[in-house]
C-alpha positions as CSV (number, residue, x, y, z in Angstrom):
1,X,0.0,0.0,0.0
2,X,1.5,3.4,-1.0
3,X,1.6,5.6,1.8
4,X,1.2,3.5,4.5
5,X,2.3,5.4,7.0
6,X,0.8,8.3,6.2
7,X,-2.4,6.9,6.5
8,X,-2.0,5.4,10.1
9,X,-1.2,8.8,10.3
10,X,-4.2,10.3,9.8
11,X,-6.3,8.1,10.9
12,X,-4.3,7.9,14.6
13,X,-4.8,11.9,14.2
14,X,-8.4,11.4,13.4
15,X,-9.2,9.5,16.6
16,X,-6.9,11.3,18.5
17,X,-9.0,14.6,18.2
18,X,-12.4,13.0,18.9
19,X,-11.1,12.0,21.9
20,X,-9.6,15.5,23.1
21,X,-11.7,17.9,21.8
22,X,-15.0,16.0,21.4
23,X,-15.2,14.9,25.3
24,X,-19.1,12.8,25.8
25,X,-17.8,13.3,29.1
26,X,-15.1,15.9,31.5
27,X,-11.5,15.4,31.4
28,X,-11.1,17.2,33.9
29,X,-9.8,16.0,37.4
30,X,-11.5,14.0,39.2
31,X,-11.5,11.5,36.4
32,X,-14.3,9.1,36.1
33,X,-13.7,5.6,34.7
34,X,-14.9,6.7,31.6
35,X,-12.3,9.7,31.8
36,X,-9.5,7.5,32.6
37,X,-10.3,5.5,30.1
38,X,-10.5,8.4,27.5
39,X,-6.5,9.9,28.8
40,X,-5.3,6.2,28.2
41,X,-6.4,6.0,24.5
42,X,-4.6,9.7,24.2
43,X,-1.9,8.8,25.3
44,X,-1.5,5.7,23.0
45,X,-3.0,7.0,20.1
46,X,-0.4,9.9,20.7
47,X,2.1,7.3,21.0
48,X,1.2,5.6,17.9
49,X,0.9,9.0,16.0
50,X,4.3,9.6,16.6
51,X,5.8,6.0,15.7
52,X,4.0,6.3,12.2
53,X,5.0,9.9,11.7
54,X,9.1,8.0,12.4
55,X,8.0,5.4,10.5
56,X,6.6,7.6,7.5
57,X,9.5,10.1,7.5
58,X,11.1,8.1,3.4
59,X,7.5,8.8,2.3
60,X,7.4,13.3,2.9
61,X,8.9,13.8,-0.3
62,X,7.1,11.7,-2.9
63,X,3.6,12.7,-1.3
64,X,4.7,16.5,-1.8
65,X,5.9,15.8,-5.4
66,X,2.4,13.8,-5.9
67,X,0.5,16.5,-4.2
68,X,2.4,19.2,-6.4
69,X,1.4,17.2,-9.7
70,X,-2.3,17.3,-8.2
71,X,-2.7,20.9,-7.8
72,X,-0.8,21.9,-10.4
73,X,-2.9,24.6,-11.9
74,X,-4.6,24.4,-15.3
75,X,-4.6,27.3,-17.5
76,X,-7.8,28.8,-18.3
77,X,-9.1,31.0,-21.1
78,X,-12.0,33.3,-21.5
79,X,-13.6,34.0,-24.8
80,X,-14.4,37.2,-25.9
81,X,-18.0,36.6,-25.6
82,X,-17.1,36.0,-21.9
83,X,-14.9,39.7,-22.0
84,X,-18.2,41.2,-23.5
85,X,-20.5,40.0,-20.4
86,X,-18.5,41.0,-17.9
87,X,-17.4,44.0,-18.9
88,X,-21.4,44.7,-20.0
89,X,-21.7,44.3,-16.6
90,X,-19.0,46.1,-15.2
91,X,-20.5,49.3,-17.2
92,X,-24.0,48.6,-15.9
93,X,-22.0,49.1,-12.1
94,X,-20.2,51.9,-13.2
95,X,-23.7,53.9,-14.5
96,X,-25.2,53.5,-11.0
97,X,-22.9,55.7,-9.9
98,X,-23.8,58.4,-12.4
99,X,-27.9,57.6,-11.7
100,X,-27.4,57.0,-8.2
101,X,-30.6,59.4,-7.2
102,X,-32.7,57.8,-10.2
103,X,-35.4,55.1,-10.5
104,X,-32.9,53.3,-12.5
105,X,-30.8,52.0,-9.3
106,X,-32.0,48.4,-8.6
107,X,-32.2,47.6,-12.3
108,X,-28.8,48.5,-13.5
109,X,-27.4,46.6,-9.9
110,X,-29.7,43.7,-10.5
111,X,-28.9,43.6,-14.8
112,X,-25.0,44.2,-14.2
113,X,-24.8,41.7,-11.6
114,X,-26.7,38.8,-14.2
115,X,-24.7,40.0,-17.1
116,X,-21.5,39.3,-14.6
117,X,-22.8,36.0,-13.3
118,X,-23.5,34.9,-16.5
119,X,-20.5,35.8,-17.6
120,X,-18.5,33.7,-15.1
121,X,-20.4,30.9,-15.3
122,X,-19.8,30.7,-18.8
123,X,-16.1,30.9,-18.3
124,X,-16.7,27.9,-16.0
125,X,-18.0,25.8,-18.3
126,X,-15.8,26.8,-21.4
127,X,-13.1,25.5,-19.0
128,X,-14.6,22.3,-18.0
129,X,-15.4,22.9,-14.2
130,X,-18.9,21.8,-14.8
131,X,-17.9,18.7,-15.7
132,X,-17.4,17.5,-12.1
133,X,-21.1,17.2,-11.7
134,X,-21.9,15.4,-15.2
135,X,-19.1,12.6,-15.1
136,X,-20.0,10.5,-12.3
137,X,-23.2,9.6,-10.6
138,X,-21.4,9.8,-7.5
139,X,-20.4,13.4,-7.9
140,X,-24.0,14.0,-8.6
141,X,-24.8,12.3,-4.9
142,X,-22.6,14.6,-3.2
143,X,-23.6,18.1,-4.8
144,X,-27.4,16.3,-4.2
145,X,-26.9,16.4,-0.6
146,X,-24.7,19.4,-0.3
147,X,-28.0,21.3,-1.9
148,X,-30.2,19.6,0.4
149,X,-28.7,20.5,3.4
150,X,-28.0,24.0,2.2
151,X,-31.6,24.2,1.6
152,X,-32.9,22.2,4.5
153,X,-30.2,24.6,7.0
154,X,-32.1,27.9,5.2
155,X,-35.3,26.7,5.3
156,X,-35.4,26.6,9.1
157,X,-32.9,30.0,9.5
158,X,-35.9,31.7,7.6
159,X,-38.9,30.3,10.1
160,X,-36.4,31.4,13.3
161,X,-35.9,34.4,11.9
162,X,-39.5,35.3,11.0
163,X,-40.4,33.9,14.5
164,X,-38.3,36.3,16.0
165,X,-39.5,39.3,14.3
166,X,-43.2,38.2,14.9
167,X,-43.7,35.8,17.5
168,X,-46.1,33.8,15.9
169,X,-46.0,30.4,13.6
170,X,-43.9,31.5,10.2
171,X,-46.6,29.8,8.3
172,X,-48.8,33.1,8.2
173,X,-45.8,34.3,6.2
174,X,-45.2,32.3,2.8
175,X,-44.1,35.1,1.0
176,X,-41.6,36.1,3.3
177,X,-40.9,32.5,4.3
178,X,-39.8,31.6,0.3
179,X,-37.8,35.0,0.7
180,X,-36.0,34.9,3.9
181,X,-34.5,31.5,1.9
182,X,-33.6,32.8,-0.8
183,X,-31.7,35.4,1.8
184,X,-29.8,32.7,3.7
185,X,-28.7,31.3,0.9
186,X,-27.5,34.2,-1.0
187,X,-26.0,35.4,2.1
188,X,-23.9,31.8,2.5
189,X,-22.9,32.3,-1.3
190,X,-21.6,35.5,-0.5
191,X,-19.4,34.2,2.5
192,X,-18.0,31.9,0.0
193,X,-16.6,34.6,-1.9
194,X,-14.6,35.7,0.2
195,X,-12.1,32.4,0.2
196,X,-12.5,33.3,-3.9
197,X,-11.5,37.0,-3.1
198,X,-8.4,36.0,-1.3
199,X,-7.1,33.2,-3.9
200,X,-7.3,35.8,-6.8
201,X,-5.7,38.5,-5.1
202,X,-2.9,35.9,-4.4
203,X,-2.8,35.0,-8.0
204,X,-3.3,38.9,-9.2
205,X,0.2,39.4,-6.7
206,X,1.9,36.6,-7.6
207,X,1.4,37.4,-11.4
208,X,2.6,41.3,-11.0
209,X,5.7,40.3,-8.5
210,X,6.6,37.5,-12.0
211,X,6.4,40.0,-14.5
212,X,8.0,42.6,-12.5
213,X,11.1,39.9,-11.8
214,X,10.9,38.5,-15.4
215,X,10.5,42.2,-16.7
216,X,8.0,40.8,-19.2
217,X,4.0,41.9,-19.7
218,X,1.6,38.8,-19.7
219,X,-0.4,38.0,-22.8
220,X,-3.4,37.5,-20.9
221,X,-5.8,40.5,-21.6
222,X,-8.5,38.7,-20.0
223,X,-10.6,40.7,-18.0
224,X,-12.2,37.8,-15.8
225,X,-9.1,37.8,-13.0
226,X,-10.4,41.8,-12.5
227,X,-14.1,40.8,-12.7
228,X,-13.5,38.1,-10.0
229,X,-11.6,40.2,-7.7
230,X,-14.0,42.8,-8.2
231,X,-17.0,40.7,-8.0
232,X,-16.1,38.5,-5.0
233,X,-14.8,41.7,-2.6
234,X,-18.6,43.4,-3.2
235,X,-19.7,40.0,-3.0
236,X,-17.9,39.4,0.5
237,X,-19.0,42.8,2.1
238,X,-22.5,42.2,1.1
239,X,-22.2,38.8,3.0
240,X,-21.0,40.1,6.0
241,X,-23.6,42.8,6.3
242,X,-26.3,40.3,5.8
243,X,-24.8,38.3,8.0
244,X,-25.8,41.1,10.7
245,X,-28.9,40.0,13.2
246,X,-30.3,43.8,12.6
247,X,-29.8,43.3,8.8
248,X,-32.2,40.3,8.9
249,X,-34.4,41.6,10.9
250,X,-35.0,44.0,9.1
251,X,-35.1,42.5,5.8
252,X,-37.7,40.0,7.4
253,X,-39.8,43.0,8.8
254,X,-40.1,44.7,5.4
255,X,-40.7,41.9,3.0
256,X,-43.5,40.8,5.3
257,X,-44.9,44.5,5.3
258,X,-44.9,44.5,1.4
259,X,-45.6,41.3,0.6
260,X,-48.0,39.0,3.1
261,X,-49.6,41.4,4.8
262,X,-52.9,43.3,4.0
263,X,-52.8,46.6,3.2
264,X,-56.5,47.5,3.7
265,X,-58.6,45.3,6.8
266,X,-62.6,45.8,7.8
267,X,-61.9,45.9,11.3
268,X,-63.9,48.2,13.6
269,X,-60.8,48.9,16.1
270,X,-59.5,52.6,15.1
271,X,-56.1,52.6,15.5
272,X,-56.2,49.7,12.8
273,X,-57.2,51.8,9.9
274,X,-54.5,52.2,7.5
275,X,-52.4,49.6,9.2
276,X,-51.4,46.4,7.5
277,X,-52.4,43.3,9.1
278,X,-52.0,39.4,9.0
279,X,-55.6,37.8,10.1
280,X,-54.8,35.2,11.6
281,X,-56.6,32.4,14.3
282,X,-60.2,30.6,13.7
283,X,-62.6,32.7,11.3
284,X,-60.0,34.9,11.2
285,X,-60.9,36.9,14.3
286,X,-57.7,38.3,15.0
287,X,-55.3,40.0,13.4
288,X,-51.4,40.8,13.8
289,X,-50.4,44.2,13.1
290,X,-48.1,46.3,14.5
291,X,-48.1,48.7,17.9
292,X,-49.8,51.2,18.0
293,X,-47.0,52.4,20.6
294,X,-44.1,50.9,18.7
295,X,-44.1,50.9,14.8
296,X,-41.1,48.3,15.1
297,X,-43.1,45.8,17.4
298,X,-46.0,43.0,16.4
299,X,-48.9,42.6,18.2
300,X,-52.1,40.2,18.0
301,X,-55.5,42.0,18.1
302,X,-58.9,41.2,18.0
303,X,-60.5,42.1,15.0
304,X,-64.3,43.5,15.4
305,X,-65.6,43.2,11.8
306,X,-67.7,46.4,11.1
């Protein structure tokens, strides 16, 4: 077996760190049995971790050389039907800035940002990456369950969230429900950007230090390596600013207000004029709406039909 000890390796390190820093029980003096028990298999698996690491130490330089042929990087292209997207949508950016106080805001952010998506997603597939999820049926398993779970993890986010906000079950809410998902997830795409953000500003160094050393301009007039950095640091500050508790609540709080909640109501309370409401309970004889002392706070009502 190649890499032999290497594996013991890992799999002594594996074991070794669910039994230190995944305790079922203290490890802290004074020791029960199970605790005693738990210090004795760290202290041989430590043991044995060490004597494979010995063991292991003629097999270091061919698993770097393999793991250098492994990552060796593959050079990609962009076509200029990829350039014109981007940069499309690089202009679309650049004219919010001139019509910044217009009606035209959201739809030049929301046009640039599909011509850019489109863009890079296109280079993606031009350069094979999609392939990963078309060769194998296993490969199709794994991204299966990645999506469910991503799902399945923003699915519940959203209903604590709109719990939260209003106190009652998120099911009144569908709208903002099928929203506060869509949220979540952008909001974990946008994390995930900023791993991207840091790997092309590496290669965007590395690449100026080379042609700076070699005294030679690269050939590469691409402008995706731009368009990625660009994309993924906007991309990374809007993640961490959604990520904000106040941020979702309030983005939960005003989709709900536009979207699932009645603007006009027929009850005979007052103060309920003009406000939207959610009827809610048997024959619909209350309603949630908000405050009447606090704008920012929910509360359930009875609703007196006129």
């Amino acid at each position: 077996m190649k890499f032999k000890n290497l594996s013991f390796v890992f799999i002594w390190l594996f074991l070794l760190v669910s039994l230190a820093f995944i305790p079922q029980r203290s490890l802290i003096p004074p020791f029960s049995v199970e605790a005693a028990l738990s210090w004795i298999g760290i202290f041989a698996l430590s043991v044995l971790t060490i004597r494979s690491l010995f063991k292991a130490r003629n097999e270091y330089g061919e698993f770097f050389l393999l793991l250098k042929s492994k990552l060796k990087p593959k050079p990609l292209k962009a076509s200029k039907t990829v350039d014109r997207l981007i940069l499309s949508g690089g202009a679309c950016w650049f004219l919010i800035l001139l019509f910044k106080d217009s009606l035209f805001l959201i739809p030049l952010f929301i046009f640039g940002a599909i011509l850019m998506v489109w863009g890079l997603s296109l280079y993606l597939e031009e350069n094979g990456v999609y392939k990963f999820s078309e060769t194998r049926l296993s490969n199709k398993w794994v991204l299966a369950a990645i999506s469910s779970s991503v799902l399945y993890w923003a699915g519940f986010t959203a209903a604590s969230q709109i719990n939260s906000v209003f106190g009652i079950d998120p099911s009144f809410f569908p709208f903002s429900f099928s929203a506060m998902i869509v949220f979540n997830v952008a909001t974990l795409l946008f994390l995930l950007m900023i791993p991207v953000l840091l790997a092309s500003s590496a290669v965007m160094v590395v690449g100026f230090i080379s042609e700076v050393k070699n005294r030679e301009v690269s050939k590469d007039n691409s402008a995706i390596l731009p368009f990625v950095i660009t994309f993924s640091a906007y991309a990374s500050i809007f993640g961490l600013m959604m990520l904000q508790p106040a941020v979702q609540v309030q983005a939960a709080r005003s989709i709900a207000l536009k979207t699932d909640f009645n603007s006009k109501n027929v009850c005979q309370s007052e103060w309920l004029n003009g406000r939207p409401v959610i009827f809610i309970g048997p024959n619909s004889k209350y309603v949630l709406a908000q405050s009447k002392e606090n704008a920012e706070e929910f509360k359930v009502q009875e609703c007196l039909p006129l």
